[in-house]
PAZAPA-4460 file (N, C-alpha, C; in steps of 0.05 Angstrom, whole numbers, plus 32768, in hexadecimal, padded with zeros to 4 digits):
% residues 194
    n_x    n_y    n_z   ca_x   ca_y   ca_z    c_x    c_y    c_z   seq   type   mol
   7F5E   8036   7EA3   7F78   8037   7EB0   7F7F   8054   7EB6     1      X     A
   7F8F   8058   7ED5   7F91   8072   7ECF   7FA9   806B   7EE2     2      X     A
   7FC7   8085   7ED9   7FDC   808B   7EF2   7FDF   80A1   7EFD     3      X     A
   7FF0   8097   7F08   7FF9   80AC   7F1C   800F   80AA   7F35     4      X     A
   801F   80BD   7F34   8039   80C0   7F41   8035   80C3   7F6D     5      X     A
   803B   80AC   7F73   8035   80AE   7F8D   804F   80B6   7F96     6      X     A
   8049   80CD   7FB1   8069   80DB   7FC1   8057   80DB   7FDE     7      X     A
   805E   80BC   7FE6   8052   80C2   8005   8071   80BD   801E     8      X     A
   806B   80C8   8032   807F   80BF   8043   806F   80AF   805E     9      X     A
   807C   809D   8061   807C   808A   8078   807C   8087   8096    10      X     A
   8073   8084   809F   807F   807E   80C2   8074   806C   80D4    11      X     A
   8085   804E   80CB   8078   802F   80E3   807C   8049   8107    12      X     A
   8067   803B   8110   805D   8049   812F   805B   8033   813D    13      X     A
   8060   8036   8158   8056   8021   816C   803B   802C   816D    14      X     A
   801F   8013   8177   800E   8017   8180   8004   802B   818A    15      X     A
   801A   802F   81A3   8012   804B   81B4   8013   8066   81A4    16      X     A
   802C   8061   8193   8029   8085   8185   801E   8082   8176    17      X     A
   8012   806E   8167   7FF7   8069   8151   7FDB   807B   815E    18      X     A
   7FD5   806A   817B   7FB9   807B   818A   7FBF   8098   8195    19      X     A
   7FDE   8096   8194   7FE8   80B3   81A7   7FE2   80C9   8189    20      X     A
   7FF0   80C1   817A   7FE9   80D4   815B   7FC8   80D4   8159    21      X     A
   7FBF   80BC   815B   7F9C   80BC   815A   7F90   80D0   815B    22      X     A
   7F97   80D7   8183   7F8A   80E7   818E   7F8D   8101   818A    23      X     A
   7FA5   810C   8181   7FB6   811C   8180   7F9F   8131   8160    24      X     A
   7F9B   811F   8155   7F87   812C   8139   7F70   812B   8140    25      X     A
   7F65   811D   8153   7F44   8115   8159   7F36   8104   8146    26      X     A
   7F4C   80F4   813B   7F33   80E0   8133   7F21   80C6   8139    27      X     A
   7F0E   80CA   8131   7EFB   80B4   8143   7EF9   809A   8132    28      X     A
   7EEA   808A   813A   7EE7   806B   812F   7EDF   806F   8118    29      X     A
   7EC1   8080   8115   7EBA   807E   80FC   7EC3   808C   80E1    30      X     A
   7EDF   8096   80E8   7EEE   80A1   80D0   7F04   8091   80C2    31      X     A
   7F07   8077   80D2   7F14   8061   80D0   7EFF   804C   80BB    32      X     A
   7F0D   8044   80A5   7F04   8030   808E   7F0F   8015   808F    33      X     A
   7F0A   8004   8084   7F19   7FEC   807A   7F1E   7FE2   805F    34      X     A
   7F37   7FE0   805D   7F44   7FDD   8037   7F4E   7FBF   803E    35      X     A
   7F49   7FB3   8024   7F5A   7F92   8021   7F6C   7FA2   800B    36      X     A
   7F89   7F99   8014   7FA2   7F97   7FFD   7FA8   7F7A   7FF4    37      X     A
   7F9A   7F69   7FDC   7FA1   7F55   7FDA   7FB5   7F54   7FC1    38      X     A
   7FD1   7F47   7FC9   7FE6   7F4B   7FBF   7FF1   7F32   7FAB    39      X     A
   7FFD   7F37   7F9B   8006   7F2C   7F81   802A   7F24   7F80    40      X     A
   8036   7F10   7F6C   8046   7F10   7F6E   8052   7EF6   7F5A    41      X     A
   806A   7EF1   7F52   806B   7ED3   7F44   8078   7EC0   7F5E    42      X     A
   807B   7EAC   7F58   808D   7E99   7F74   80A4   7EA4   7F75    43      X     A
   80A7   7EAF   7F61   80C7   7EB4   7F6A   80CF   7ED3   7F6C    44      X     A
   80B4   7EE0   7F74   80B9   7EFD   7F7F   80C5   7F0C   7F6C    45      X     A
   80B9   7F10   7F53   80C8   7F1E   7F3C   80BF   7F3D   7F44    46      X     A
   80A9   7F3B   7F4C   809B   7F5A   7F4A   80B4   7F73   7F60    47      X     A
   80B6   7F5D   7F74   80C3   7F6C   7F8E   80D8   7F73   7F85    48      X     A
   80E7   7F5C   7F72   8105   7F65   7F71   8109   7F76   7F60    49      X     A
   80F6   7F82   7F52   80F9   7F97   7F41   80F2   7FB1   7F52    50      X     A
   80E9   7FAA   7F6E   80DC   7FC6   7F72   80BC   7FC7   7F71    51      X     A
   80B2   7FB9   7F61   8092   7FBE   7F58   8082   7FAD   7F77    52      X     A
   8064   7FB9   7F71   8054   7FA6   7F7C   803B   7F9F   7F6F    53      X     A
   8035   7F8A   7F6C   800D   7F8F   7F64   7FFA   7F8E   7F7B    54      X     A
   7FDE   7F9D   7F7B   7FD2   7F8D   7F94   7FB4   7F98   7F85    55      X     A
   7FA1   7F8E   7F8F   7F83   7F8D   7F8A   7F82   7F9A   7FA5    56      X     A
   7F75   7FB4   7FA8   7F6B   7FC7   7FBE   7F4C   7FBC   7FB9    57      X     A
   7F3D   7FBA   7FD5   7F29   7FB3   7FD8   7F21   7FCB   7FED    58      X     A
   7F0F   7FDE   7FE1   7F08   7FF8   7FEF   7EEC   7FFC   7FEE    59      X     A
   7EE4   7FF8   7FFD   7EBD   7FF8   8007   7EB9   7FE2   7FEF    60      X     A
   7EAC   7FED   7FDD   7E9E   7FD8   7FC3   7EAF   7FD8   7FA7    61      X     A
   7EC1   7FE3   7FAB   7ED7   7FE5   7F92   7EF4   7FD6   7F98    62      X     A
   7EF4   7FC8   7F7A   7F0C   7FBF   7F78   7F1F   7FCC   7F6E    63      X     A
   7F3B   7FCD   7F69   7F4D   7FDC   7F56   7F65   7FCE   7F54    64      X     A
   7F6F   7FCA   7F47   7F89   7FBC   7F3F   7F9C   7FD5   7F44    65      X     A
   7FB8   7FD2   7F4B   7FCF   7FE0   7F4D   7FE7   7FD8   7F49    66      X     A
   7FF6   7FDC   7F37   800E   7FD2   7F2D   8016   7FEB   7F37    67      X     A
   8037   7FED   7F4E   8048   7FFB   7F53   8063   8002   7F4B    68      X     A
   8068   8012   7F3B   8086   8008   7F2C   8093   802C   7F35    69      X     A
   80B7   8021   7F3F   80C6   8039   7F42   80C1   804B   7F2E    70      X     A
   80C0   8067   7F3A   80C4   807A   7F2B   80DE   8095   7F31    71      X     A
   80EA   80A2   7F1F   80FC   80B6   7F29   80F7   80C5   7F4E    72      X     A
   80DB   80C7   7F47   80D9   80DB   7F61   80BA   80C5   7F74    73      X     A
   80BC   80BA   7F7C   809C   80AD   7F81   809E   808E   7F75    74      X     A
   8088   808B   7F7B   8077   8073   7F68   8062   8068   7F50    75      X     A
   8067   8064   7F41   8056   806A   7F30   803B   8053   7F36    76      X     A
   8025   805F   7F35   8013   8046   7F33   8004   804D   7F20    77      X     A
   7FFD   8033   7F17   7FEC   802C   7F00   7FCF   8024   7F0A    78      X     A
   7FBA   8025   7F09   7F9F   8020   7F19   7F8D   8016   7F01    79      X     A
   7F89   7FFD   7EFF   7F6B   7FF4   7EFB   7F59   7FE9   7F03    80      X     A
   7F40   7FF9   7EF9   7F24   7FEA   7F09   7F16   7FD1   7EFB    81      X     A
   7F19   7FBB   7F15   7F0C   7FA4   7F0C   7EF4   7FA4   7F1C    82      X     A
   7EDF   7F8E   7F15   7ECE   7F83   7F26   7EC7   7F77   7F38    83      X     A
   7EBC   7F6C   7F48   7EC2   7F52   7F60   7ECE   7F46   7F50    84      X     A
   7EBC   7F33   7F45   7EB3   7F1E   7F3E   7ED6   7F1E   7F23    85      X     A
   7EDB   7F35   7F21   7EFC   7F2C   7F15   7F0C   7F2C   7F27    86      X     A
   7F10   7F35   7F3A   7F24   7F3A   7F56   7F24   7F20   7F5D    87      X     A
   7F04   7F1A   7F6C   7F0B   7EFD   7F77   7F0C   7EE4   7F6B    88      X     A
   7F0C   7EF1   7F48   7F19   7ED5   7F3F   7F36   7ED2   7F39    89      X     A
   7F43   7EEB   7F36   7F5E   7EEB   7F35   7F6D   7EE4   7F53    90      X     A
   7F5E   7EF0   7F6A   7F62   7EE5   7F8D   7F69   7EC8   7F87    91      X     A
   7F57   7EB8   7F82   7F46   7EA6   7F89   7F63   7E98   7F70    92      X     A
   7F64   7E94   7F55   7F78   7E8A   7F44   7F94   7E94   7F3C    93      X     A
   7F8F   7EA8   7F44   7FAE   7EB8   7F37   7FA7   7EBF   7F21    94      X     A
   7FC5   7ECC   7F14   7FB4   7EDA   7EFD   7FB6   7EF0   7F01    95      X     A
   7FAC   7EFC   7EEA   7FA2   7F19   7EE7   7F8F   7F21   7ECE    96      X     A
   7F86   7F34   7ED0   7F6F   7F41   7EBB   7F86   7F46   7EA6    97      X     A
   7F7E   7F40   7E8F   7F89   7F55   7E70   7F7E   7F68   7E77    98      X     A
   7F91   7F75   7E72   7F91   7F99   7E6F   7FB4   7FA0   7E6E    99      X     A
   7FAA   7FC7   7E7B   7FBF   7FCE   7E76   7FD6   7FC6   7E83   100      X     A
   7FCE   7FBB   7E9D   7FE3   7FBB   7EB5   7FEB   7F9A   7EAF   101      X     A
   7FE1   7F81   7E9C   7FF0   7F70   7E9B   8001   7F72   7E7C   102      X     A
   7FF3   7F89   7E70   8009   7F91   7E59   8023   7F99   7E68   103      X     A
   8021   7FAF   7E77   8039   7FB9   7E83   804A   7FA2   7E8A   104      X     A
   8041   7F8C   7E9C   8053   7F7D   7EA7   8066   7F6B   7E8D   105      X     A
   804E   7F5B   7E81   8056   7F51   7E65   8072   7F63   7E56   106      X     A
   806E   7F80   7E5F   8090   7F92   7E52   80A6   7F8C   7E64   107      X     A
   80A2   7F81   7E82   80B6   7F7A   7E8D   80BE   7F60   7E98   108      X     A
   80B0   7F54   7E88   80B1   7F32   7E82   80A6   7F21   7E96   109      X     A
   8090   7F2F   7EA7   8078   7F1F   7EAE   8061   7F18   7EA2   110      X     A
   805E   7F00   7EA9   804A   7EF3   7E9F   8031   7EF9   7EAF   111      X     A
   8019   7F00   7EAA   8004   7EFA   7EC3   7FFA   7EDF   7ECA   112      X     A
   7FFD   7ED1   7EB5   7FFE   7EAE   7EC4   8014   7EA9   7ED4   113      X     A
   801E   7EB9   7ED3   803E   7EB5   7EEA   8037   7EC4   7F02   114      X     A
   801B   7ED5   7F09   8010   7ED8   7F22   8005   7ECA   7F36   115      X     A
   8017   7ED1   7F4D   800E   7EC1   7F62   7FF5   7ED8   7F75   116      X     A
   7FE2   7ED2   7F83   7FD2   7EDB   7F9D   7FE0   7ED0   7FB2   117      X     A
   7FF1   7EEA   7FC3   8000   7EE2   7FD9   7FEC   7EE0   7FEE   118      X     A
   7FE1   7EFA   7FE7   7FCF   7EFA   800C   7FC6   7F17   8007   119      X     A
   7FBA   7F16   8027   7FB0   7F33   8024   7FB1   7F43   8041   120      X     A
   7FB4   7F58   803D   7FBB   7F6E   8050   7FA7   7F7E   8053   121      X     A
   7F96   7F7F   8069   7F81   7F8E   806E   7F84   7FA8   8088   122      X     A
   7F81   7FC6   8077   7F81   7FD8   808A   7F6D   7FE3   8091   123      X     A
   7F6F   7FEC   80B2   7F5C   7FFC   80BB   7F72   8021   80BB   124      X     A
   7F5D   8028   80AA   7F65   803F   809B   7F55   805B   80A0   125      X     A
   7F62   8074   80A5   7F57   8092   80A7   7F64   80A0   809B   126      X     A
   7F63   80B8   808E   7F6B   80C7   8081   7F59   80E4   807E   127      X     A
   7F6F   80FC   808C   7F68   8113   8089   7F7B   811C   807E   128      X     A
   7F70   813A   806D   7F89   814D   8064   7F99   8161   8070   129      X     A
   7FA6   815C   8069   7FC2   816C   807B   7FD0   817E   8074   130      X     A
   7FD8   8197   807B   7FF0   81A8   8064   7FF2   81A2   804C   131      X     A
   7FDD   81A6   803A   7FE3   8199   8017   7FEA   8182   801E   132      X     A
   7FE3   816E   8028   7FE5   815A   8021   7FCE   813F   8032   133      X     A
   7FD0   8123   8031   7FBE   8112   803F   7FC8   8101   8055   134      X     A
   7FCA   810B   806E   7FD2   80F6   8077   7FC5   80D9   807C   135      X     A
   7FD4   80CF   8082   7FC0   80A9   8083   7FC0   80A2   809E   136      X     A
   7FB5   808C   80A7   7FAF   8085   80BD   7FB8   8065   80C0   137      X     A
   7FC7   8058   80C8   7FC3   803D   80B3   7FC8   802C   80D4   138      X     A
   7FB1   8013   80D2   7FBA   8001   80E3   7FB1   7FDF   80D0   139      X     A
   7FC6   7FDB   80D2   7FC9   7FC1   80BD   7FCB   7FA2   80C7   140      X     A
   7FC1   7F94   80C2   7FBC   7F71   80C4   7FC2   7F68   80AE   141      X     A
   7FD5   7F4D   80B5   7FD7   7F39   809E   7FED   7F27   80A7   142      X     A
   7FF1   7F0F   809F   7FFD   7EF8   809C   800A   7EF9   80BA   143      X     A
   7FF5   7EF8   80CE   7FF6   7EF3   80E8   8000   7F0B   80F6   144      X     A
   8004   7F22   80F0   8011   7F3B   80F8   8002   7F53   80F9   145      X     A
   8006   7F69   8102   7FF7   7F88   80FE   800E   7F9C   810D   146      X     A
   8012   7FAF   80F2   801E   7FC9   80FF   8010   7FDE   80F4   147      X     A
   8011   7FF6   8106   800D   800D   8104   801A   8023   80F3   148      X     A
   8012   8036   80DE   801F   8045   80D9   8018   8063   80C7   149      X     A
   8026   806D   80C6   801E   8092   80BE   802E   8091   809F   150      X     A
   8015   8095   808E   801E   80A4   8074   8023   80BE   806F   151      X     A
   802C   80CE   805D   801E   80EA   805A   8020   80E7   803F   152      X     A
   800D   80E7   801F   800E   80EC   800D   8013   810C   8006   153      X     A
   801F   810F   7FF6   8028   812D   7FE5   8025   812D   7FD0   154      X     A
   8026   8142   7FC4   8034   814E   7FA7   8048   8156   7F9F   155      X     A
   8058   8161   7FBB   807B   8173   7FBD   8081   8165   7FD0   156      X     A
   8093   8155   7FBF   80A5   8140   7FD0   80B5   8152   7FEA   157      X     A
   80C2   816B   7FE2   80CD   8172   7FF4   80C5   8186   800B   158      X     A
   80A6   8195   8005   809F   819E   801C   808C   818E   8026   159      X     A
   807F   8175   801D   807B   815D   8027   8088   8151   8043   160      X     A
   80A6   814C   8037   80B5   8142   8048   80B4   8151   8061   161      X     A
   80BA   8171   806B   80C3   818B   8078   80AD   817F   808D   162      X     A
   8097   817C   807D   807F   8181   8088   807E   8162   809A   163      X     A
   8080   8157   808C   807D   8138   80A3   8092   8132   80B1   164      X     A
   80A7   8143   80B4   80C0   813A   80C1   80B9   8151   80DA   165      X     A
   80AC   8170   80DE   80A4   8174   80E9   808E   816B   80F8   166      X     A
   807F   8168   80EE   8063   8151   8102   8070   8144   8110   167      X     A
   8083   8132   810B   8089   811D   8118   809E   8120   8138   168      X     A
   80A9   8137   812E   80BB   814A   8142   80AA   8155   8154   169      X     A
   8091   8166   8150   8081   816C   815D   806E   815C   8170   170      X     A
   806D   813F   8163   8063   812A   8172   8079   811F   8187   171      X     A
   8089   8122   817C   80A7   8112   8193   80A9   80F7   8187   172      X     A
   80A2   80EE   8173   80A3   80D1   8165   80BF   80CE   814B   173      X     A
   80C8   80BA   8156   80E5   80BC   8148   80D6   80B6   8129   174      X     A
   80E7   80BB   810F   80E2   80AD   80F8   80EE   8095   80F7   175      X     A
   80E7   8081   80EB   80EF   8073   80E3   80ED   8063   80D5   176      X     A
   810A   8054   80C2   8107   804E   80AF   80F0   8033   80A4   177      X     A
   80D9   8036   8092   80C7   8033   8094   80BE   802B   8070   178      X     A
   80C4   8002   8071   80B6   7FF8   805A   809C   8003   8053   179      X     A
   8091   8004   803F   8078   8002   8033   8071   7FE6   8038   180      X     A
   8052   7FE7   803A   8038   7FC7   804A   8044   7FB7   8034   181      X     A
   804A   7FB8   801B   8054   7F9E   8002   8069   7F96   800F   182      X     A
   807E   7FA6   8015   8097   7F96   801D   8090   7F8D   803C   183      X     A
   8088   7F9F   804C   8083   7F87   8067   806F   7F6E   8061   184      X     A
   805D   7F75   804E   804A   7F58   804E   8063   7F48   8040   185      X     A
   806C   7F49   802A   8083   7F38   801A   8094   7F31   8033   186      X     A
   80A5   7F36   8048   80B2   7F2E   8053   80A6   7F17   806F   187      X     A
   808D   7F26   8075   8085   7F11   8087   807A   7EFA   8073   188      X     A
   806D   7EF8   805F   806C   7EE5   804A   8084   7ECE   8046   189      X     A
   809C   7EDA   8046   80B6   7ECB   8034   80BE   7EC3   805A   190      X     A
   80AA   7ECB   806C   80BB   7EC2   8086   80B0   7E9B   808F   191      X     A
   808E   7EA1   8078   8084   7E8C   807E   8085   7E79   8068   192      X     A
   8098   7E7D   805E   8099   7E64   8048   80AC   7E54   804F   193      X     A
   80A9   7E37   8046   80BD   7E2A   804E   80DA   7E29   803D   194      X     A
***
């Protein structure tokens, strides 16, 4: 198990300023990857309404579990590595692995038999470094949908910010206010239930 404090900032893009930013860095196809986010949850959306998320990242040949829980400044995540063959049986039944991250939940009165497998969110993903920090590349599919959008991971939340609020000025691209992929997949989710 290992954590760590995530401080990224956001920006949903139309299409066009997705390829217009593209071009704008030079990046080409083959710097673009593909990640599965397959996401977790009880029926009755306990995880969200606290703020948290779980999801199984599926990145080249590795699995990882991620429990997301608020923190003062960021997000905290919790990261453990499972195997296929545990991923796609927790996919496949619900559930979750014992360990640390279903101890954690168990402190805030989840059960992991009270896990549901919502679905999964698969990005086509790039990432170069930027001013101390990473920016992301993100073009996303799932539950009949795909949007575009710009991360920047940091360490200093606030010359972080300076710094991506400039880029974006420099590009001519408004900010804007801009869920994280858990809460847009959760909402187009809760759009298709009956």
């Amino acid at each position: 198990m290992s954590q760590e404090i995530e401080i990224e900032f956001k920006n949903i893009l139309t299409r066009e300023e997705f390829y217009r930013i593209k071009s704008h860095f030079q990046l080409r196809e083959e710097q673009f990857f593909m990640q599965e986010n397959h996401y977790f949850d009880t029926s009755t959306f306990s995880l969200k309404e606290m703020g948290s998320a779980l999801r199984i990242r599926k990145k080249k040949n590795d699995y990882v579990i991620t429990l997301k829980e608020p923190a003062p400044v960021g997000i905290l995540e919790t990261h453990q590595i499972v195997s296929e063959t545990e991923a796609l049986k927790m996919i496949e039944c619900g559930g979750l692995l014992q360990g640390e991250i279903s101890e954690r939940l168990l402190q805030v009165g989840i059960s992991d038999k009270d896990l549901l497998y919502f679905g999964t969110l698969s990005t086509n993903r790039a990432e170069i470094n930027y001013k101390d920090g990473l920016l992301v590349f993100d073009h996303s599919m799932y539950l009949s949908t795909e949007d575009y959008e710009i991360e920047y991971e940091v360490t200093n939340e606030e010359q972080g910010k300076k710094i991506f609020l400039t880029l974006f000025e420099e590009l001519n691209i408004p900010i804007r206010d801009t869920k994280n992929k858990i809460r847009r997949f959760y909402e187009q989710k809760q759009k298709s239930l009956p």
